[in-house]
Each structure stands twice: as C-alpha cells, then as structure tokens.
N, C-alpha and C positions, 0 to 999 in steps of 0.2 A: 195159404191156410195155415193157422197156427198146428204147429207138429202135437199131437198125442191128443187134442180136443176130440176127434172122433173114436179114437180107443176110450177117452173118460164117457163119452156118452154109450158107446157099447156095453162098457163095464157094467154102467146105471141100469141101462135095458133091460140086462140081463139077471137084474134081479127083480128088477118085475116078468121078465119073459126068459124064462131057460131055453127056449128053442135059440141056437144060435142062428138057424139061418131065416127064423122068423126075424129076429135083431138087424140082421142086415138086409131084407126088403125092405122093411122098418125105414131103417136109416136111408135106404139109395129110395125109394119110392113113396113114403108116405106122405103126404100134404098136413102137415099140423093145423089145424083151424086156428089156435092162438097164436101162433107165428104167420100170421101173414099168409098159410098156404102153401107155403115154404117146406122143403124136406129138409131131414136133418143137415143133411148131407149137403145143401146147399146154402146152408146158412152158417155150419163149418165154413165151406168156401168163401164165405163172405164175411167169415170175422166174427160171428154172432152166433155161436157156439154154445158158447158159456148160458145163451137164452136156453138151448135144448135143457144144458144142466140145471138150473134154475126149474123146469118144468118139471123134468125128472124127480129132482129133489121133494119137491112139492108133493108130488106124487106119491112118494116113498114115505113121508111125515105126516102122509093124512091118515088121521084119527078115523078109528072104526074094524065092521070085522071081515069086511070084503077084501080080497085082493087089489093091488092096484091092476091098472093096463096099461098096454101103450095107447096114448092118443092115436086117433084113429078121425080120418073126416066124416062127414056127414054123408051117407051110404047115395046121395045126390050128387058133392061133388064130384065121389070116384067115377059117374056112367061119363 
C-alpha cells in the first residue's frame, strides 16, 4: 500500500465529515457504489487510492449550496 494515501484520503473526509471516527468506519467499512464496492481502505491496499481522492475532490468542487457527504451505498447493499 502506498505510505500516506489513507491519511490524504482522511484529510479530504474530514472536510466533508468532521466526526473523526465517522472518517474512519467510513474508510475500513464503507462500500463505494462508484468504485466497484470497494472500501476505501481496500482500494488503498490495492494501489487505487488516488480513485478515492479523485471522488473526494469531486465532491469538495461541486457547485451549489448543500454540503457535501461521504458516499454512502444503496441502503440495499448494506442488509
């Protein structure tokens, strides 16, 4: 796993989500629907990091007057 990918994608979280230990269920447990399903945390492990950041970024640049969130799955995949 590339060294400090999962601190830059905490970093990012944590300005869309100030709870830090919401950030890190986040990261070890959530399934991304546009990665594959994938949690953060397992697509650091697999080199593909930098996709989280990319989402993140996205996120943080969208225009308008709602907050962002963390992606989150489809209240289907989690049962």
């Amino acid at each position: 796993m590339r060294q400090g990918i999962v601190r830059r994608v905490a970093e990012m979280a944590l300005r869309i989500e100030p709870d830090r230990a919401a950030v890190l269920a986040w990261i070890l447990h959530t399934p991304l629907p546009s990665l594959g399903m994938q949690t953060t945390f397992e697509l650091a492990c697999n080199g593909e990091g930098e996709r989280v950041i990319a989402l993140l970024n996205d996120l943080l640049l969208q225009p308008g007057n709602s907050a962002p969130r963390l992606p989150q799955p489809p209240v289907a995949a989690m049962a």
